[in-house]
N, C-alpha and C positions, 0 to 999 in steps of 0.2 A: 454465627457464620452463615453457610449456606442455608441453613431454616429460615433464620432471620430475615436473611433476602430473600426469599421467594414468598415471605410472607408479605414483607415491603409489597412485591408486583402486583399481590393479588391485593390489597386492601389500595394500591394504585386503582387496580381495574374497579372496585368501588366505587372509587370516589371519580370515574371518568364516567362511569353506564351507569349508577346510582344504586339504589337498593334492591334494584332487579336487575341484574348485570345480564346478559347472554348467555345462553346454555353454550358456547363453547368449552375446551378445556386443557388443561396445560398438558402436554406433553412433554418428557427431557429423554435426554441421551448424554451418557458418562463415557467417555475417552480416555484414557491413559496419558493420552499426548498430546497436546492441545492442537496440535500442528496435522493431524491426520483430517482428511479431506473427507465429509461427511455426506460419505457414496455409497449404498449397496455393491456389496460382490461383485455382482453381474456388468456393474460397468466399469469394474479395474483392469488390467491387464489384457485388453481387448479382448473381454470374454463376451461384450453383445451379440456378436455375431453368432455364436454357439449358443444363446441361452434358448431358443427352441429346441435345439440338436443335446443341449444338455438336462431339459426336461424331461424330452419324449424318450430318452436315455432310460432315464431312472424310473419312470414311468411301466418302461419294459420288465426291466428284471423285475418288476416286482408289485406287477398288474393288480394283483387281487386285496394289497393293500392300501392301494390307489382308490382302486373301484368301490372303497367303502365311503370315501367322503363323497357327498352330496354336490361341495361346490369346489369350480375350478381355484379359489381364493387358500381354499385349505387348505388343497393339493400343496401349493407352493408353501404355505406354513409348515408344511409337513419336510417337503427339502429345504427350506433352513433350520429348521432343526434336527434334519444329518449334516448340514453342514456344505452343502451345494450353492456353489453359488446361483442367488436371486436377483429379481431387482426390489425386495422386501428389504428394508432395514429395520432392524428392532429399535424400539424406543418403548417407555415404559408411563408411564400415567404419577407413579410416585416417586418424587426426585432424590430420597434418601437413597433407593435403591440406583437412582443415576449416579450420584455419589458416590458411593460405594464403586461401582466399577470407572468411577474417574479416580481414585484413590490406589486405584490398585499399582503394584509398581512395576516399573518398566522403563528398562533402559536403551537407548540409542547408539548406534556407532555416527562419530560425526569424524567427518574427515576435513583439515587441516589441507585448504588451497595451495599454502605455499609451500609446506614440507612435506605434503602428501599424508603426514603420521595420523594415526586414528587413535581415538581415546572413546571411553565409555560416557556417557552422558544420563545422568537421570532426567526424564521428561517430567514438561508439568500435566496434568491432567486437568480436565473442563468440563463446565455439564453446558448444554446447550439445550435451549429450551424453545417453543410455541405453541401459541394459544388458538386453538383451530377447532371447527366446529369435527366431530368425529365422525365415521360412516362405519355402517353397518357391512360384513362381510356378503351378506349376501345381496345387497345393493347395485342394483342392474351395474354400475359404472365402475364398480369394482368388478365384478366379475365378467364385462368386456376386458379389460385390460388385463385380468391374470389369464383369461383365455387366451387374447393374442399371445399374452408370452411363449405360448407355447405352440403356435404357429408361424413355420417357416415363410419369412418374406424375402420372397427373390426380387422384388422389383415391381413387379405384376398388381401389389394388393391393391386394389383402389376401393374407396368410400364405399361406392354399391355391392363390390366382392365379401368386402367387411361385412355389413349391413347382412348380406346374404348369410352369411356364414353362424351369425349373431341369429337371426329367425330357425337356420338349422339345428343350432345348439341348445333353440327352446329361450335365449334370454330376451327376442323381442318378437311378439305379436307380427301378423302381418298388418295391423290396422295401426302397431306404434311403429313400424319401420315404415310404412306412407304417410304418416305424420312425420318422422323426421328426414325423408325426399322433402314434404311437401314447404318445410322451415330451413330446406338450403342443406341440409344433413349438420347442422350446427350443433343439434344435442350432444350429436357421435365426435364430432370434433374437439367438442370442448370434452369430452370424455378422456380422449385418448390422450388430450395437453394437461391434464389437472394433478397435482398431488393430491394424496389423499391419507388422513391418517384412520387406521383401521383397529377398530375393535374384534378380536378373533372372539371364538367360543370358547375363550379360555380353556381347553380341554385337554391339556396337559399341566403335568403337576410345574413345570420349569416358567409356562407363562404365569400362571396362579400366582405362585408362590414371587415373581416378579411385576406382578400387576402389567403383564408385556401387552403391550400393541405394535403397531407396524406401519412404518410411512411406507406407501405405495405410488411409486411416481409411474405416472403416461411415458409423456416425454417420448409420442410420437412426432415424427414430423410429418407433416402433410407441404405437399406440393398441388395448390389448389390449379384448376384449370376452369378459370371461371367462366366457360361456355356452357360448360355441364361439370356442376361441381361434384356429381357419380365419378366421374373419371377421375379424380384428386388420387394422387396418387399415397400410398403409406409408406413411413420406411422408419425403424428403429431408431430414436435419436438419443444423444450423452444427454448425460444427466449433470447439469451444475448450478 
């Protein structure tokens, strides 16, 4: 069943890159439902707009167990696993373990258009999978974008407030933030637009024991103003 096929993909990618294939690596994710829309928390229920307001939240109550991780990327591992929403989604490295919670059961209310009447429904479950090169959690481009998560954009941010903010917090040099003025601020842009699938420090027993990683999506918008593309403006964008 589902061994057999994943084993089909990979002995695919063999025989496509040869007997040195790419250090990329498969990542999956098990659903319950096939039909559920595969979104981190933070972009359901128009919660984007709060996800600074519900970091800097949790942040608060409970400062001193915040202030023990190193990087901003953690931080946010640490509120998905109380259960805050993110814009972290778990996905796992080993698909038996995706299976397993695509297995799991779970039923549906479907409603009946013409007579209104509702009945229970068991769903099918799904593993979804890709082949993506992996990033490390402390990785400048990751921990721009878990930073921004947690700073408020009223409107205001633009490319060089960014930039600024990013040399305050220690993640870029002043001699790499005039490197990336001096290349159009393209680094920072394609930073804020990219997914990313993350390898944590595994340092809980729940990732461990899951082989858990994490896609990390940008999914800034930029509004470029190509007279001076400093002034580009930032703003929170859906994730689809």
């Amino acid at each position: 069943g589902a061994t057999f096929s994943i084993s089909e993909i990979r002995e695919q990618v063999k025989k496509d890159e040869g007997p040195d294939p790419s250090n990329q690596h498969f990542y999956f994710r098990g659903q319950a439902n096939s039909d559920w829309d595969i979104i981190p928390s933070v972009y359901r229920g128009n919660l984007l707009a709060s996800e600074a307001d519900l970091i800097r939240s949790a942040y608060l109550r409970n400062p001193i167990e915040f202030r023990a991780f190193a990087s901003n990327f953690e931080r946010l591992t640490k509120l998905q696993h109380y259960g805050l929403p993110t814009r972290l989604l778990d996905v796992t490295t080993n698909p038996l373990v995706a299976l397993y919670f695509a297995c799991q059961p779970h039923d549906e209310i479907e409603e009946d258009e013409v007579t209104s009447s509702k009945r229970m429904i068991t769903t099918d479950g799904a593993v979804f999978y890709k082949r993506a090169y992996g990033r490390g959690f402390q990785d400048i481009e990751i921990e721009t974008v878990a930073l921004l998560s947690s700073q408020n954009i009223q409107g205001d941010l633009t490319l060089e407030k960014c930039l600024q903010s990013l040399i305050e917090n220690g993640l870029y040099s002043s001699t790499a933030a005039q490197e990336c003025r001096n290349n159009g601020y393209k680094s920072l842009i394609e930073s804020l637009q990219s997914n990313y699938f993350v390898v944590s420090t595994l340092n809980n027993e729940r990732l461990i024991r899951q082989s858990g990683a994490f896609l990390l999506p940008g999914h800034y918008n930029i509004f470029l103003k190509p007279n001076d593309i400093g002034k580009s403006l930032i703003q929170r964008g859906m994730c689809n």
